[in-house]
Backbone as ProteinMPNN parsed JSONL, in Angstrom:
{"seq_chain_A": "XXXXXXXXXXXXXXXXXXXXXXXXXXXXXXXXXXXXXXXXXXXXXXXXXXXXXXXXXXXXXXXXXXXXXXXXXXXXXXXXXXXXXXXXXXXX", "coords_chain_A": {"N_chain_A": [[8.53, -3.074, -13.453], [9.459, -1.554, -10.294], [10.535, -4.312, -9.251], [12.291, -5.326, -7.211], [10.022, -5.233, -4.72], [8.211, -6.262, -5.492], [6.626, -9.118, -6.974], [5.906, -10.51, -9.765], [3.31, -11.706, -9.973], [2.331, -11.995, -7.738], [0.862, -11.361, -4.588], [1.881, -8.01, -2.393], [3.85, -8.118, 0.055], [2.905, -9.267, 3.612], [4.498, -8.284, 5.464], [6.232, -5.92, 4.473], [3.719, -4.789, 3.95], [2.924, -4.094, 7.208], [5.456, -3.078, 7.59], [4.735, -0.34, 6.494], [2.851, 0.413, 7.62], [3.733, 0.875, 10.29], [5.608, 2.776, 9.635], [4.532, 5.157, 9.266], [2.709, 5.501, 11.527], [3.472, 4.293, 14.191], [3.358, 4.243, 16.753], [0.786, 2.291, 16.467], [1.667, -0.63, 16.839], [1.285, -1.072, 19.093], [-1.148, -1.366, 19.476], [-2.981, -3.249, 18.829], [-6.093, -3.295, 17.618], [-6.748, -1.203, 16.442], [-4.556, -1.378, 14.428], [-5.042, -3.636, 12.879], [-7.108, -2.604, 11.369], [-6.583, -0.909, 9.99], [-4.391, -2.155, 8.441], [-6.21, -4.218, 7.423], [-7.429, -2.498, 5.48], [-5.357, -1.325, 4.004], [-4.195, -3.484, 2.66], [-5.414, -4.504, 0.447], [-5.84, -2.099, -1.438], [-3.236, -1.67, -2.053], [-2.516, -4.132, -3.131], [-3.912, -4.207, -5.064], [-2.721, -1.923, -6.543], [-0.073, -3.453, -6.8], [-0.824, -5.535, -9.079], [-1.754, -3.954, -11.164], [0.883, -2.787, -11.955], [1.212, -4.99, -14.142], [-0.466, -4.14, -15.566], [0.876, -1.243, -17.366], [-0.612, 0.058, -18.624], [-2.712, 0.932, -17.397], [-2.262, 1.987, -15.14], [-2.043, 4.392, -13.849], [-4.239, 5.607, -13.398], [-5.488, 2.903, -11.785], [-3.921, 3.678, -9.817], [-5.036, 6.397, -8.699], [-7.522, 5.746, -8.203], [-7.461, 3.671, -5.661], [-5.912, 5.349, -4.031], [-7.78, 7.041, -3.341], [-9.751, 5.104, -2.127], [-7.811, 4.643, -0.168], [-7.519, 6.986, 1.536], [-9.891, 7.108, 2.153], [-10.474, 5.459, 4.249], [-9.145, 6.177, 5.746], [-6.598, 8.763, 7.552], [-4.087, 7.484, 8.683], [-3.77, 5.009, 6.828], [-4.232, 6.258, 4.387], [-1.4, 8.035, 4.522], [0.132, 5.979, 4.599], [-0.251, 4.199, 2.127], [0.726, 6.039, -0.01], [3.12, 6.522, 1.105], [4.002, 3.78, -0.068], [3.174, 4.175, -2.737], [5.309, 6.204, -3.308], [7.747, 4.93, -2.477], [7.661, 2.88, -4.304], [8.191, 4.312, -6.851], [10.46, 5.184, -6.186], [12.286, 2.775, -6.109], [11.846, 1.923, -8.745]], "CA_chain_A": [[8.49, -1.893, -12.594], [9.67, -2.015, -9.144], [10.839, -5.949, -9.209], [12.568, -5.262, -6.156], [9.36, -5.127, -4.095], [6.757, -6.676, -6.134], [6.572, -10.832, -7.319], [5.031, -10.542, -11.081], [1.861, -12.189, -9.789], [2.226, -12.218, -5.853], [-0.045, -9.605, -4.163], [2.91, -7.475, -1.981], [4.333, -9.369, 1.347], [2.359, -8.693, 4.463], [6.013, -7.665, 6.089], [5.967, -4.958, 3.566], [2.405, -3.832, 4.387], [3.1, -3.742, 8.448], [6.349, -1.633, 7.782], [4.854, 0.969, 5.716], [1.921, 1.094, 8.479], [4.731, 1.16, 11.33], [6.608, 3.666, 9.838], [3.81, 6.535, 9.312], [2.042, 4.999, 13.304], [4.537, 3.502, 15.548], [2.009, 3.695, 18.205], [0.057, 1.754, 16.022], [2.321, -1.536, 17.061], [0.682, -1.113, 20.729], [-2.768, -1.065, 19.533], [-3.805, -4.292, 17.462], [-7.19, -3.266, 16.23], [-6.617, -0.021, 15.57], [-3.528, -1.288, 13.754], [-5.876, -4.75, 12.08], [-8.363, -1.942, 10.615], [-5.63, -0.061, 8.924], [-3.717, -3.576, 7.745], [-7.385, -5.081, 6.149], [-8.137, -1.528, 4.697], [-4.418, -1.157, 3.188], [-3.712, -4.405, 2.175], [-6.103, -4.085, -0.863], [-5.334, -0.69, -2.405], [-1.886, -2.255, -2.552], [-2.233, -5.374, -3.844], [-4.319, -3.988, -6.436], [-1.51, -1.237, -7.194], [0.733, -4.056, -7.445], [-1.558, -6.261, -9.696], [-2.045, -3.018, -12.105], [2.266, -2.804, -12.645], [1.439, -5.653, -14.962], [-1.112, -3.632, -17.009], [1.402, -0.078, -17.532], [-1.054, 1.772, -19.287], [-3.795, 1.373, -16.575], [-1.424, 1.964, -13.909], [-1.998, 5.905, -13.216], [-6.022, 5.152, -12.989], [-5.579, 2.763, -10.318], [-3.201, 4.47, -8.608], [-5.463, 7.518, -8.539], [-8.902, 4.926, -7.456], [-6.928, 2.872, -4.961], [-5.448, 6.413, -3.04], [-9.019, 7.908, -2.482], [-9.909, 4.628, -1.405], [-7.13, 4.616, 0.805], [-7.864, 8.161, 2.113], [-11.54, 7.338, 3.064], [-10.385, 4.595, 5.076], [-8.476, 7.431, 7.477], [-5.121, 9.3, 7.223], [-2.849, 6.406, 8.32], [-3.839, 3.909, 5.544], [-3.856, 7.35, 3.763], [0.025, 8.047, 4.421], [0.278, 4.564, 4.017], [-0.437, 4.142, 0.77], [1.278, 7.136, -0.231], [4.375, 5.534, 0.923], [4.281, 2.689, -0.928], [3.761, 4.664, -3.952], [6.758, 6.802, -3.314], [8.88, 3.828, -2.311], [7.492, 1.963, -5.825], [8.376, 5.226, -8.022], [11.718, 5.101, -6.14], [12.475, 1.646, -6.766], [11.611, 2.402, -10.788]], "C_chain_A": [[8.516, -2.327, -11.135], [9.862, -3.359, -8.652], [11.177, -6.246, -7.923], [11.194, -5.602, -4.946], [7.835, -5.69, -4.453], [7.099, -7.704, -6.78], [5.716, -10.363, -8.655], [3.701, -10.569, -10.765], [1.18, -12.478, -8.54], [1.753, -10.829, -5.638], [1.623, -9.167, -3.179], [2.384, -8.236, -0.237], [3.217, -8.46, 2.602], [3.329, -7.899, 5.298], [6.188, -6.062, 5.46], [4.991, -3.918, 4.168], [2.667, -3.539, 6.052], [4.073, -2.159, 8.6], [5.491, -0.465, 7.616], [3.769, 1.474, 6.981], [2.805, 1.598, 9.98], [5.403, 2.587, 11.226], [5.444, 5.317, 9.528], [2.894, 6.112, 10.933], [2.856, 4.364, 13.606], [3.608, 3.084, 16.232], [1.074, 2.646, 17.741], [0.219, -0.34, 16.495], [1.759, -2.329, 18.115], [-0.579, -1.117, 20.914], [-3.205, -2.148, 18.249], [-5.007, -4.206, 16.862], [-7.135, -2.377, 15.658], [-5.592, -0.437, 14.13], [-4.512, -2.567, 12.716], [-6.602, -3.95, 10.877], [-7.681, -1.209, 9.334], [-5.211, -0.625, 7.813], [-4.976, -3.679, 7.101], [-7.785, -3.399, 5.365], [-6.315, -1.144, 3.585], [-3.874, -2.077, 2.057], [-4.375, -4.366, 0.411], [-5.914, -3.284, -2.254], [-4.004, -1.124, -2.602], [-1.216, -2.85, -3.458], [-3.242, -4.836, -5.04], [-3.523, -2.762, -7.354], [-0.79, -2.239, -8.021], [0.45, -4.993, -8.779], [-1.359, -5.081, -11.539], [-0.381, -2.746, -12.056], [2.007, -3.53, -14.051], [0.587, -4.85, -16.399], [-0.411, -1.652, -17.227], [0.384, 1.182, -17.712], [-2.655, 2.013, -18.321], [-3.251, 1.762, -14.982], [-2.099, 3.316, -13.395], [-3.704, 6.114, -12.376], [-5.917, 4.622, -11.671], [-5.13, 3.13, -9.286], [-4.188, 5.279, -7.293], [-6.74, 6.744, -7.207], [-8.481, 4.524, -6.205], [-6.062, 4.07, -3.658], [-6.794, 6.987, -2.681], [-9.902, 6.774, -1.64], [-9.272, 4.479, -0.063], [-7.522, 5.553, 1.939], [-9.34, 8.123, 2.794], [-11.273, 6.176, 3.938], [-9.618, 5.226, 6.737], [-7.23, 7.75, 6.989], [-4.102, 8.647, 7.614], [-2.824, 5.712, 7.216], [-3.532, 5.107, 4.81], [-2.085, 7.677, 3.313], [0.558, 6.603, 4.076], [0.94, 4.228, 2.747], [0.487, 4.896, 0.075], [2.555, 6.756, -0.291], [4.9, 4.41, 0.283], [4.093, 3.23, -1.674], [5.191, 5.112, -4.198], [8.213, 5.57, -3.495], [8.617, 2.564, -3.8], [7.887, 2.513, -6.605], [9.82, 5.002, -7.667], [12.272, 3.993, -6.575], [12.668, 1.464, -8.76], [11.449, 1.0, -11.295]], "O_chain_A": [[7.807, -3.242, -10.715], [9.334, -3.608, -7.568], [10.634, -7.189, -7.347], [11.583, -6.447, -4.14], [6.749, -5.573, -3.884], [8.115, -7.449, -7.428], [4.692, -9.745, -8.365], [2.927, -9.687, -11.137], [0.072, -12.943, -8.272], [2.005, -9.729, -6.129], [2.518, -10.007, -3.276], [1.353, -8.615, 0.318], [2.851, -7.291, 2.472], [2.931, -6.854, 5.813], [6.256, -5.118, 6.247], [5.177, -2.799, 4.645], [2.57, -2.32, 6.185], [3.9, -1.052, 9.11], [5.47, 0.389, 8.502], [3.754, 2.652, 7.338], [2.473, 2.597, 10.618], [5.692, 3.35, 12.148], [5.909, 6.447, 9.674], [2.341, 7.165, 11.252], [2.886, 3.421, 12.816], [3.111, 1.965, 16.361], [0.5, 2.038, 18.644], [-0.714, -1.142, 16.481], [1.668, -3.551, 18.236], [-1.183, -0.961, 21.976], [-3.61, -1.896, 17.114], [-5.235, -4.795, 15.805], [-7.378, -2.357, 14.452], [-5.789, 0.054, 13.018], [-4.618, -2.152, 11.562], [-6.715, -4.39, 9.733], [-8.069, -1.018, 8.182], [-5.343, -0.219, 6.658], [-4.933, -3.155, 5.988], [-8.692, -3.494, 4.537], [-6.423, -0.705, 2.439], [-3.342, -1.762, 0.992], [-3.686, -4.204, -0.596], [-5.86, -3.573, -3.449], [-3.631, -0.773, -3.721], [-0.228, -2.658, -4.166], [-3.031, -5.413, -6.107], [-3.653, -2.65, -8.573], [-0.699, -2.245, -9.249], [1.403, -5.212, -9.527], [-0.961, -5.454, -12.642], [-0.594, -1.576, -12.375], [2.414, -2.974, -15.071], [0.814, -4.892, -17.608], [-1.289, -0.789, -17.226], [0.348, 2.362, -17.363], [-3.468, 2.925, -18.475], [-3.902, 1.763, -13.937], [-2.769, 3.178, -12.372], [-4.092, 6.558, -11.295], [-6.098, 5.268, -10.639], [-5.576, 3.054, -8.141], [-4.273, 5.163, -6.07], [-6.871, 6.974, -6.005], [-9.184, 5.052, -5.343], [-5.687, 3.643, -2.566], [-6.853, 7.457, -1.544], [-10.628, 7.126, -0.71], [-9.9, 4.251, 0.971], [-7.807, 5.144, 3.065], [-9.799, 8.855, 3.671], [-12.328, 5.933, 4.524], [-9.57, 4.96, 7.937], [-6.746, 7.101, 6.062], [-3.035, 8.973, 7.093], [-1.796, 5.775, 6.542], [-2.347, 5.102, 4.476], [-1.609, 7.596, 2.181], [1.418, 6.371, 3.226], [2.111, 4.05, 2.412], [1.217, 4.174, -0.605], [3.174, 6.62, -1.346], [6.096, 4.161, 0.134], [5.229, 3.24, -2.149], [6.015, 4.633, -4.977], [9.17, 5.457, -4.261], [9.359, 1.628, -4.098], [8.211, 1.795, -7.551], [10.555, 4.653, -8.591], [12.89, 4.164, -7.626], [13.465, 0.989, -9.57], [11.277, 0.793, -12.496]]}, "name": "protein", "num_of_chains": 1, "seq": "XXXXXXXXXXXXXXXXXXXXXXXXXXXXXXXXXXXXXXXXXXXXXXXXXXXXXXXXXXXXXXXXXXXXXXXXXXXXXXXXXXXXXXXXXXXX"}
């Protein structure tokens, strides 16, 4: 699932994680801690998305855990996240 964007056993690229925070905050580019707090609070819920591809049938669970974590971390990591789902479902 999603091979394109995800290494079997590699957490997802930090290049990866910047975009997806770039492209829901721009401004975020111009503001390194604001933008650090977002990066160490996204990076996680990610890489444990991507981790849970390998187990299918626990996939929807973490999804679900790993987005309300996202969401209490603030509404960028929030959209964040969100985006990388979308862009993982698209991928297929």
């Amino acid at each position: 699932m999603a091979s394109s964007i995800l290494a079997p056993s590699a957490p997802v690229s930090k290049t990866i994680i910047e975009d997806l925070i770039f492209q829901v905050d721009a401004a975020l580019e111009m503001q390194p801690r604001a933008f650090s707090r977002v990066f160490n609070a996204l990076c996680p819920t990610i890489n444990e998305v991507a981790h849970a591809c390998q187990r299918p049938s626990m996939l929807n669970d973490v999804i679900s855990e790993q987005r309300r974590q996202a969401n209490t971390a603030g509404t960028t990591c929030g959209q964040a996240f969100d985006l990388f789902i979308e862009n993982m479902n698209a991928a297929g």
